[in-house]
C-alpha positions as YAML, in Angstrom:
chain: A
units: angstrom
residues:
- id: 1
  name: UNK
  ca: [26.87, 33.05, -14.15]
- id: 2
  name: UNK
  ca: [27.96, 33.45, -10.64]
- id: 3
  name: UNK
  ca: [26.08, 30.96, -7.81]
- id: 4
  name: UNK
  ca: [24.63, 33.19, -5.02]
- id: 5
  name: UNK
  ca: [23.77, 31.23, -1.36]
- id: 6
  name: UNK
  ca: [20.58, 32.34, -0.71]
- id: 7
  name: UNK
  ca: [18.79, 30.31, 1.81]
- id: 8
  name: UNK
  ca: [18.83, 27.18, 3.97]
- id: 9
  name: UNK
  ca: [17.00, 24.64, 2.88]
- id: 10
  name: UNK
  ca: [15.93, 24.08, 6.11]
- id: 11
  name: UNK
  ca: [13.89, 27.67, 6.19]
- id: 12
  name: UNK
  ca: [11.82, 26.57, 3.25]
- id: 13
  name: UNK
  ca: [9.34, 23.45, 3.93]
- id: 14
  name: UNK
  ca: [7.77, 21.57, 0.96]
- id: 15
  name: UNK
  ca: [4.97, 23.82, -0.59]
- id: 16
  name: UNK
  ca: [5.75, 26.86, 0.41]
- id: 17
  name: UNK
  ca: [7.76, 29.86, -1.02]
- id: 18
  name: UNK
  ca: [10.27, 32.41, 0.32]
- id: 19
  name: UNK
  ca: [11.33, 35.74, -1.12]
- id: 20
  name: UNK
  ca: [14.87, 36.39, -1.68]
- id: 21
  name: UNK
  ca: [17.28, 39.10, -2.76]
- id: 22
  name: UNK
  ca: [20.21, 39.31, -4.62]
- id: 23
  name: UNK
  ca: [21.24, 42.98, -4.55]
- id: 24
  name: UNK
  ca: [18.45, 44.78, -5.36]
- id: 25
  name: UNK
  ca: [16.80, 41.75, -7.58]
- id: 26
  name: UNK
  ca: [14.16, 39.25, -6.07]
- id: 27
  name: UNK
  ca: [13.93, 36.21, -6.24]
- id: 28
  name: UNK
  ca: [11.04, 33.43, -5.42]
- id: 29
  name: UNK
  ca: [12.43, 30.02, -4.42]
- id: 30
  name: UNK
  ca: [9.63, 27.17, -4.37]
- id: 31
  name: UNK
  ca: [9.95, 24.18, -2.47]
- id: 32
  name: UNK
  ca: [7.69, 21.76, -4.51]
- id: 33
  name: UNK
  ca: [7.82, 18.08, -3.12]
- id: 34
  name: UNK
  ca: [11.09, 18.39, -1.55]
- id: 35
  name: UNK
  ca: [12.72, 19.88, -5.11]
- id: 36
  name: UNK
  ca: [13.77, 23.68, -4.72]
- id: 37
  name: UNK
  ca: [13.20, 25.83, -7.77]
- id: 38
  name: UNK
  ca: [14.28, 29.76, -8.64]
- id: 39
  name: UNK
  ca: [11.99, 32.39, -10.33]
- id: 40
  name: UNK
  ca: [12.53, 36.02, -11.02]
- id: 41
  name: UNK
  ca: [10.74, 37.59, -8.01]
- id: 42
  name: UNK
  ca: [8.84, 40.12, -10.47]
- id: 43
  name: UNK
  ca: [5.22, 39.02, -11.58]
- id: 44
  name: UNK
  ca: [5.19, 39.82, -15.72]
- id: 45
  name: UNK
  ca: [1.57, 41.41, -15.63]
- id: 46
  name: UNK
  ca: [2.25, 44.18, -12.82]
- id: 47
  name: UNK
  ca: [5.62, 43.06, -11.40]
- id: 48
  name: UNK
  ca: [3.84, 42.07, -8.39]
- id: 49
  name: UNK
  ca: [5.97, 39.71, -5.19]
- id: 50
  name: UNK
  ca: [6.08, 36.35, -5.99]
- id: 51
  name: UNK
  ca: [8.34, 35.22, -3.53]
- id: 52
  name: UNK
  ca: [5.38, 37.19, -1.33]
- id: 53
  name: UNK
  ca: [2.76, 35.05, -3.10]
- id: 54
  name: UNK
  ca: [1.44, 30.99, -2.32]
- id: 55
  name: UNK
  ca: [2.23, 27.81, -4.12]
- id: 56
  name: UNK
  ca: [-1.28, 25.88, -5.14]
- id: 57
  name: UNK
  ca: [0.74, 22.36, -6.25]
- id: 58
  name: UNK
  ca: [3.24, 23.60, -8.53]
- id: 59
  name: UNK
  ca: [1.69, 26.69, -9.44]
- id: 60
  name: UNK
  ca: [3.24, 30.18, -8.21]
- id: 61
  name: UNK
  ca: [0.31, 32.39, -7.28]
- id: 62
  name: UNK
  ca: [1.13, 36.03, -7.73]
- id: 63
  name: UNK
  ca: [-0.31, 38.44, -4.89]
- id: 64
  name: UNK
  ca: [-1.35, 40.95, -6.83]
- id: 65
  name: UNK
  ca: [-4.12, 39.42, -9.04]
- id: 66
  name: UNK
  ca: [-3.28, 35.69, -8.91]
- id: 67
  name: UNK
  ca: [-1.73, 35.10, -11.66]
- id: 68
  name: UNK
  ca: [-0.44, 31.96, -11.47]
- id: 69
  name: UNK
  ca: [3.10, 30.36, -13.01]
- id: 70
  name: UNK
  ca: [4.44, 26.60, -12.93]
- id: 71
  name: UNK
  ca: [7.59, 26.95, -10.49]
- id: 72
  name: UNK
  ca: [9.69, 24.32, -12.16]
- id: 73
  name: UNK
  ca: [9.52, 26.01, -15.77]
- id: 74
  name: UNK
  ca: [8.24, 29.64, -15.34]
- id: 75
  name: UNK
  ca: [5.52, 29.28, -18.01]
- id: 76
  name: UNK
  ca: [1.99, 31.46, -16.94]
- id: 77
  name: UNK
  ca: [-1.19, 28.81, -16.46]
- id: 78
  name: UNK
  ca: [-2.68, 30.71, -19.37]
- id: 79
  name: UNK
  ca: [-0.46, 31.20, -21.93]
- id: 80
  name: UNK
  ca: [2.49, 29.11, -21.71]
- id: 81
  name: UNK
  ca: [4.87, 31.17, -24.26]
- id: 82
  name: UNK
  ca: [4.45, 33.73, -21.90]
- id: 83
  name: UNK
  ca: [6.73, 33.00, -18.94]
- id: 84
  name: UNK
  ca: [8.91, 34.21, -15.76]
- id: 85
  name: UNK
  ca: [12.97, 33.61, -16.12]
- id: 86
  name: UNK
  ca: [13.67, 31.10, -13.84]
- id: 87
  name: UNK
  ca: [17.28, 30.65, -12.83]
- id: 88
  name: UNK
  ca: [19.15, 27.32, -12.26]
- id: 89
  name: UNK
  ca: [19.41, 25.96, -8.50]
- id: 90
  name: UNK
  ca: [22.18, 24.22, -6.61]
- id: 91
  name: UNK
  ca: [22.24, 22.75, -3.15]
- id: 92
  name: UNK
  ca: [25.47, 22.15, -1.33]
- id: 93
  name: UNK
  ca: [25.46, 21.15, 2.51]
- id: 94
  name: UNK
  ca: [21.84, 22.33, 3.10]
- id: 95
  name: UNK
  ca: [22.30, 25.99, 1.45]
- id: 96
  name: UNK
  ca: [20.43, 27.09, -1.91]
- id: 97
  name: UNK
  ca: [22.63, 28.55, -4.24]
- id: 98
  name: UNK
  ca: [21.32, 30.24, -7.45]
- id: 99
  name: UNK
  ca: [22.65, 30.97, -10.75]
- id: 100
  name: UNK
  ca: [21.85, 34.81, -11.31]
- id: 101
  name: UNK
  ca: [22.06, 35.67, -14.61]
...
C-alpha cells in the first residue's frame, strides 16, 4: 500500500481531529495523547464527516448523529464487531503519512 503525506503534525494538537483527503477519499486523523491515528473519513451508519466530527478521549464522535468510534482501533462504542477501516500511520520529520489501502 502506497504511504500518502497528509498533514503536519504540527496542524493537529493532542485531542483534536482533522479531515483529510486522498483523491476523492477522506480521511480522519486523531491526535490522541500525542499518538496520531487514521480512520476512513466515512461514518458506517450514514457516511457522515468524521474528520468533521470531535474526539471525547479516544472516542471519534460522528457529526451526524454521534456515533461514536475508538480512534486507535475503529471499533463503534456499541457494537465493537462493527467498525471503521482504519489505515496504518507513519511519521517522518514532522509529516503524517498514511497507508491507503
Amino acid at each position: 500500500m502506497p504511504l500518502v503525506n497528509v498533514a503536519s503534525v504540527a496542524d493537529l494538537p493532542r485531542g483534536e481531529v482533522m479531515e483529510v483527503f486522498v483523491g476523492q477519499r477522506p480521511f480522519a486523523i486523531c491526535n490522541f495523547e500525542g499518538a496520531i491515528y487514521a480512520l476512513d473519513g466515512a461514518c458506517i451508519h450514514h457516511g457522515g464527516p468524521l474528520g468533521q466530527g470531535h474526539l471525547n478521549g479516544a472516542h471519534l464522535a460522528c457529526p451526524y448523529h454521534l456515533w461514536e468510534f475508538d480512534c486507535r482501533t475503529g471499533e463503534y462504542d456499541r457494537d465493537p464487531a462493527r467498525r471503521v477501516a482504519t489505515c496504518p500511520v507513519r511519521i517522518e520529520d514532522g509529516r503524517i503519512f498514511i497507508e491507503v489501502p
